[in-house]
Structures are given as C-alpha cells and as structure tokens.
N, C-alpha and C positions, 0 to 999 in steps of 0.2 A: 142327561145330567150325569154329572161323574161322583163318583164314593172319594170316600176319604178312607184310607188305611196307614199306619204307622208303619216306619221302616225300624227294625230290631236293631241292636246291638251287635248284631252277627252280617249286617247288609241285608237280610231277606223280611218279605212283605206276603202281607196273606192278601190274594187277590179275592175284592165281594163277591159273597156267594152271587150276585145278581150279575156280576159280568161274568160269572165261570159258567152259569148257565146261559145268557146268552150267548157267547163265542163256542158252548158247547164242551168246555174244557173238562179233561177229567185227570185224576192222580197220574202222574210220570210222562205227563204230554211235556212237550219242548215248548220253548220262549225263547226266539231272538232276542237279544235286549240292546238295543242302539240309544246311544246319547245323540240327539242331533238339535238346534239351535236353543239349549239350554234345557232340552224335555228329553223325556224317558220314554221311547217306542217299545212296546213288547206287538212281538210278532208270532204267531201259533203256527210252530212248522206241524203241519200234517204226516206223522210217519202212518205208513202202512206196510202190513206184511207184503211180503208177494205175495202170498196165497192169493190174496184181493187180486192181483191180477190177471191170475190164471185165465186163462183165454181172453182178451182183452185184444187183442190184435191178430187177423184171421191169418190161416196158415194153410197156402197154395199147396203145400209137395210135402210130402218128407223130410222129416227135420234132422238135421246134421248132426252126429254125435261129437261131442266134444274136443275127438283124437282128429277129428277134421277139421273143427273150427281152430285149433291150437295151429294144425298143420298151414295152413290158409293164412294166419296171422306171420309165421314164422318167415312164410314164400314172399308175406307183404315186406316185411320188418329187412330181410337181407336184400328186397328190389330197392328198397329206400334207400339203404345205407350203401348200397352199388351206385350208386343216382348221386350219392352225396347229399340225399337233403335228411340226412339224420346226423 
C-alpha cells in the first residue's frame, strides 16, 4: 500500500518514514527521479566507498604501479591514433 506526502512550495517531498525504512534509505543517499508514462520513479543509487571494495577481486602477481599503468595506456592511445581508429 503506498503513503500519501505533500509536495512543498520549493518542489521537494519528505519520503514515509515506512518506505525510508523499508528500501533502507538513510540522510544524503541518492534518488534517480524519472517522469515516465505520467508517474514519478525514484530509484536509490547505492553509492559506496572503495574502501568497501578492497580485495573484492583476487590478484594473481604483482600489482603494477601507476607510472606503468599510464605508460601502457599512452603505448595503447598512440597504436590507435597510428591505426587511425582514434
């Protein structure tokens, strides 16, 4: 069953405490907000630190330092543009 809230003066709406707990939302979280066939979608983008990530995907060897990853990109960026498909 859905809430009823008033839109202000200013365009903004206070979402019910009953949906902010259900979808889990809390102060300075993101909402997509889509018009589509005459209705208002709000969508909850999940940000997260990276920290959350950290080790999250396993690492075979030795991880490359930055001055190699740049180097690596720049060897890619002038084979493309020689190539013509840049």
């Amino acid at each position: 069953m859905g809430s009823l809230t008033t839109l202000t003066a200013k365009g903004q709406i206070t979402l019910p405490k009953d949906v902010r707990e259900q979808l889990g939302l809390r102060p300075k979280d993101k909402l997509l907000v889509m018009a589509q066939g005459g209705h208002i979608i709000l969508i909850p983008i999940r940000m997260r630190p990276l920290t959350e990530l950290f080790g999250a995907l396993p690492v075979d060897g030795p991880v490359p330092d930055l001055s190699e990853i740049r180097e690596q990109l720049r060897w890619e960026l002038g084979r493309r543009i020689a190539e013509g498909e840049e």
